[in-house]
C-alpha positions in Angstrom: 238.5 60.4 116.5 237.7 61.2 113.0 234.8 63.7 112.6 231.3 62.0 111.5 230.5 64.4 108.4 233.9 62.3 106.6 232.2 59.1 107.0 228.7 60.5 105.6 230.6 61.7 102.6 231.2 58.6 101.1 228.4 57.1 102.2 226.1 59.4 100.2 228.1 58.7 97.2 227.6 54.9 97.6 224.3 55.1 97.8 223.6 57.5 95.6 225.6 55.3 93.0 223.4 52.9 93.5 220.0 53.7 93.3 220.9 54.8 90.2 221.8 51.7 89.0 218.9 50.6 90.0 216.4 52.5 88.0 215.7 51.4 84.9 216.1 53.3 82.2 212.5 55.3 81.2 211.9 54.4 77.5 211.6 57.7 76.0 209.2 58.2 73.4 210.1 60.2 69.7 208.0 63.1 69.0 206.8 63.0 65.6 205.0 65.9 63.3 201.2 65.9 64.0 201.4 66.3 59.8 202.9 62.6 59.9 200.3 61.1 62.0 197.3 59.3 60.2 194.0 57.2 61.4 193.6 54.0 60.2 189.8 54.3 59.9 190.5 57.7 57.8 190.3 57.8 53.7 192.9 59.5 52.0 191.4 62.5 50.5 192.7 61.7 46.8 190.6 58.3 46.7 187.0 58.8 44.9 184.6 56.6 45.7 183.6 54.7 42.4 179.9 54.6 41.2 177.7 51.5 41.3 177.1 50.3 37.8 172.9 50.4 37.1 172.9 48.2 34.0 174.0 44.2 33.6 177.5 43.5 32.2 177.4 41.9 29.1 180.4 40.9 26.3 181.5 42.1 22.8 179.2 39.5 21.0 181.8 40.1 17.8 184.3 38.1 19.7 182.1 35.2 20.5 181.5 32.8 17.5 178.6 32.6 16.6 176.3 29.9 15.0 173.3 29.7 12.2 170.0 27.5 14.1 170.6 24.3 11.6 174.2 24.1 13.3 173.3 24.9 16.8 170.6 22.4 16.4 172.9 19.7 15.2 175.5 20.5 17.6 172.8 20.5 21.0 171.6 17.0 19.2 175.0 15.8 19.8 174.5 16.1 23.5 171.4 15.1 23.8 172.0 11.4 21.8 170.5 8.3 23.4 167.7 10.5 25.3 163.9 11.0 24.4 163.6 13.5 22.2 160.1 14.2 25.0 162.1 14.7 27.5 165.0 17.0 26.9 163.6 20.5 25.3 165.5 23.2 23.2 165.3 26.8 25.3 166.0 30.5 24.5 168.1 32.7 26.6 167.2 36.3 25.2 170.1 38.5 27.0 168.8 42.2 27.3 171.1 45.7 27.7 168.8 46.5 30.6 168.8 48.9 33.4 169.3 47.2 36.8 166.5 49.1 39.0 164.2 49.2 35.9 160.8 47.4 34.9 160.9 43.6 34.4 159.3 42.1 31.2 156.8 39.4 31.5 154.0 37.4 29.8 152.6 34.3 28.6 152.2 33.0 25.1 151.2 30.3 22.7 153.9 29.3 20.3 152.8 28.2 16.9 154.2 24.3 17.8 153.3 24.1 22.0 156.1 22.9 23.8 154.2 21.6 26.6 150.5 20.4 26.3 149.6 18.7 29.4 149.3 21.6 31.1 146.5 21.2 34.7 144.3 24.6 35.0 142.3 25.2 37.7 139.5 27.4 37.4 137.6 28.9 40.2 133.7 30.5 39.9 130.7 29.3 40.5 130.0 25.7 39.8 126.8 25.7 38.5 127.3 28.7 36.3 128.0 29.0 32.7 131.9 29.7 33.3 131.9 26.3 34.6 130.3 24.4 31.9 132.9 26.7 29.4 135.5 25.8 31.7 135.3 22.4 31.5 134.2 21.9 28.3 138.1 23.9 27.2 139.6 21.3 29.2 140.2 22.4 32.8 140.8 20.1 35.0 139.5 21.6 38.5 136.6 24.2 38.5 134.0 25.6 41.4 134.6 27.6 44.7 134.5 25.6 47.9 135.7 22.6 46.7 138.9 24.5 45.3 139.1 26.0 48.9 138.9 22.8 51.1 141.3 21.1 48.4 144.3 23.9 48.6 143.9 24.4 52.3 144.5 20.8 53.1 147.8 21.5 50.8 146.5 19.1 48.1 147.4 21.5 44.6 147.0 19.0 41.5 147.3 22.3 38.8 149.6 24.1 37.4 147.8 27.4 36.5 145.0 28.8 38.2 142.4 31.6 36.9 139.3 33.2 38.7 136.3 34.8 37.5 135.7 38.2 38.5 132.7 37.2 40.5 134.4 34.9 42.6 137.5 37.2 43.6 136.0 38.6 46.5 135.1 35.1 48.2 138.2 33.9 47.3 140.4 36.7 49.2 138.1 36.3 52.1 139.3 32.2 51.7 142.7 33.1 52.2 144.1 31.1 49.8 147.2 33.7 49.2 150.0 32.1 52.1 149.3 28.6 49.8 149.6 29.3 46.4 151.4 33.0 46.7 155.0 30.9 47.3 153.9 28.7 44.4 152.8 31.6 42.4 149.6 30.2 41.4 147.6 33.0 43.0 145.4 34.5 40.7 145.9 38.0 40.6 144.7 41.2 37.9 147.8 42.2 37.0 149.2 38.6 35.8 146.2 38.7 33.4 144.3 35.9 36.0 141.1 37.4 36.8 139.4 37.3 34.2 135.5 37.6 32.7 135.9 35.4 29.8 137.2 31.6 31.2 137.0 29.7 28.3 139.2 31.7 26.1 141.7 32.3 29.1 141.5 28.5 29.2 141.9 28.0 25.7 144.7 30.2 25.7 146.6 28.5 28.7 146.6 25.0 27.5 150.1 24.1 25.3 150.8 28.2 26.6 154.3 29.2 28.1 155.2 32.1 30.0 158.3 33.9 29.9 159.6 36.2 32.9 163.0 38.9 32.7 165.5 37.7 35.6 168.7 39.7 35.9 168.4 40.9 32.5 167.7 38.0 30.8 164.4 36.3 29.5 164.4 32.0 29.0 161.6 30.0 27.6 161.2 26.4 26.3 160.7 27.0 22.9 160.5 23.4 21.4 161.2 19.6 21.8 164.0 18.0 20.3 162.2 15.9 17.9 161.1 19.4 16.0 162.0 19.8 12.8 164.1 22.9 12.1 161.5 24.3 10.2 158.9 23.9 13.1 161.5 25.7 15.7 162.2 28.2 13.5 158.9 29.3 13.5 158.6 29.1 17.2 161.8 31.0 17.3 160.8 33.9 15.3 157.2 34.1 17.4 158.7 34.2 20.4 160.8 37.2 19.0 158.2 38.7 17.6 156.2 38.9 20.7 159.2 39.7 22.7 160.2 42.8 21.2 155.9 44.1 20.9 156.7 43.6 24.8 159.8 46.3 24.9 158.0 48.8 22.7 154.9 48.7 24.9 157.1 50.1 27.5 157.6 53.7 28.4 160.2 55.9 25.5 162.4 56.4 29.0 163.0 53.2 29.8 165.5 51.8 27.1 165.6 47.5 26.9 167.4 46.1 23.6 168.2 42.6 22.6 171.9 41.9 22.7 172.1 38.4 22.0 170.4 35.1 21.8 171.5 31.8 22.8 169.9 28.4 22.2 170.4 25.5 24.4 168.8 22.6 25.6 168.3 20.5 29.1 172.0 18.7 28.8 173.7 21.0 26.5 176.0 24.5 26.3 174.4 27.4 24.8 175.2 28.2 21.4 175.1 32.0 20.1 172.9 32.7 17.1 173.6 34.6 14.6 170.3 35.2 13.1 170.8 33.1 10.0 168.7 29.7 9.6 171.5 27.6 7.3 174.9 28.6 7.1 176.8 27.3 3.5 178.7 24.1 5.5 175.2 23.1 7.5 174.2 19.7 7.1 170.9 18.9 5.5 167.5 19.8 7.7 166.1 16.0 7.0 169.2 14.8 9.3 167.5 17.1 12.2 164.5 15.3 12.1 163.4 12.2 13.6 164.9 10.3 17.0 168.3 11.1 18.0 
């Protein structure tokens, strides 16, 4: 009889054969270089973080043609034919090289030929005072204290500008009339040049008025109906200039605003780049400019 340690022999072989077979084979992972290893969340230290810009883009005007009023005029009439001259308005887009986080220009101002006459002012202060007589007598439309009050807080607002006397200020904070005509921005207040002492002349000054306010660096105002002659919105034009730039030199020497260009445009047509001349040598007469479209 064979001895038992020859049949153990190959025994352990067999089995040893194949348990390692079976095994799968570990993956085994590649070491790299810590150097080679980056974060995904991580910068690359050679990228600099550029700086926001703190003024308004605006293009090389010398590569944009530009155009004398006469022909701007006769080329917005072209857009506007068939329409009441009434209804459609010519409008100013003064773009300004501006500071971003800077002071905004605004105000409000009569042009030599008012755009817009029909303007509603309500005036508040007491009814049977003098400022109400004044009042109505320069043509507001709404004027007293409770009445006002009751009327605005049962949302019924038939204005479009609204001005308080000094003496009324305090009753009229106390009405709470600020969460009605605050969204509206009707809501007389000192530094918009509403509270006033003098009614009448604010008044005066209101009616056929137009205000003008600095969005994004630029400033837009109606500045005449279509059926003005070129000679009327010219003068409009250059008032509305003229007051504009008494506006930037009022402001502080550190804060710099200049005109960079001006545009003229109208309800229903593209804006057309002046150049600051009134009549070029090819415009067409001002008499054609006149009249219904």
């Amino acid at each position: 009889m064979a001895p038992s340690r020859s049949f153990l022999a190959p025994l352990s072989r067999i089995t040893t054969c194949a348990i390692s077979i079976s095994k799968p084979d570990a993956p085994r992972l590649a070491l790299l270089p810590l150097q080679s290893i980056r974060c995904a969340s991580q910068k690359s230290a050679g990228t600099k973080k550029k700086k926001a810009r703190n003024t308004y883009v605006q293009y090389d005007t010398k590569k944009a043609e530009q155009f004398s009023l006469v022909d701007a005029m006769h080329y917005i009439r072209a857009f506007e034919v068939g329409r009441d001259p009434k209804s459609s308005k010519y409008e100013m887009a003064i773009r300004l090289r501006s500071l971003k986080n800077g002071p905004v220009i605004r105000n409000r101002m009569r042009l030599p030929h008012p755009v817009k006459t029909d303007i509603r002012i309500c005036v508040i202060c007491p009814p049977d005072s003098k400022h109400a007589t004044e009042a109505r007598a320069a043509g507001a439309v709404l004027v007293g204290e409770d009445e006002v009050f009751d009327q605005v807080k049962e949302g019924i607002v038939n204005f479009d500008r609204c001005i308080c006397h000094s003496e009324s200020l305090q009753k009229m904070n106390k009405a709470g009339l600020g969460r009605i005509l605050g969204p509206k921005g009707l809501m007389p207040s000192s530094k918009t040049g509403t509270v006033v002492t003098n009614v009448a002349a604010t008044v005066k000054g209101m009616v056929g008025a137009s205000e003008y306010r600095e969005k994004l660096g630029v400033i837009r105002m109606p500045v005449g109906q279509l059926g003005y002659t070129p000679d009327e919105l010219s003068t409009n034009v250059k008032a509305f200039m003229e007051t504009l730039k008494k506006d930037i030199a009022q402001l502080s020497d550190r804060i710099s605003k200049e005109i960079h260009e001006v545009v003229l445009s109208s309800t229903n047509s593209p804006g057309f780049s002046l150049n600051g001349e009134f009549k070029g040598p090819d415009s067409i007469s001002t008499k054609d400019l006149s009249g219904p479209l």
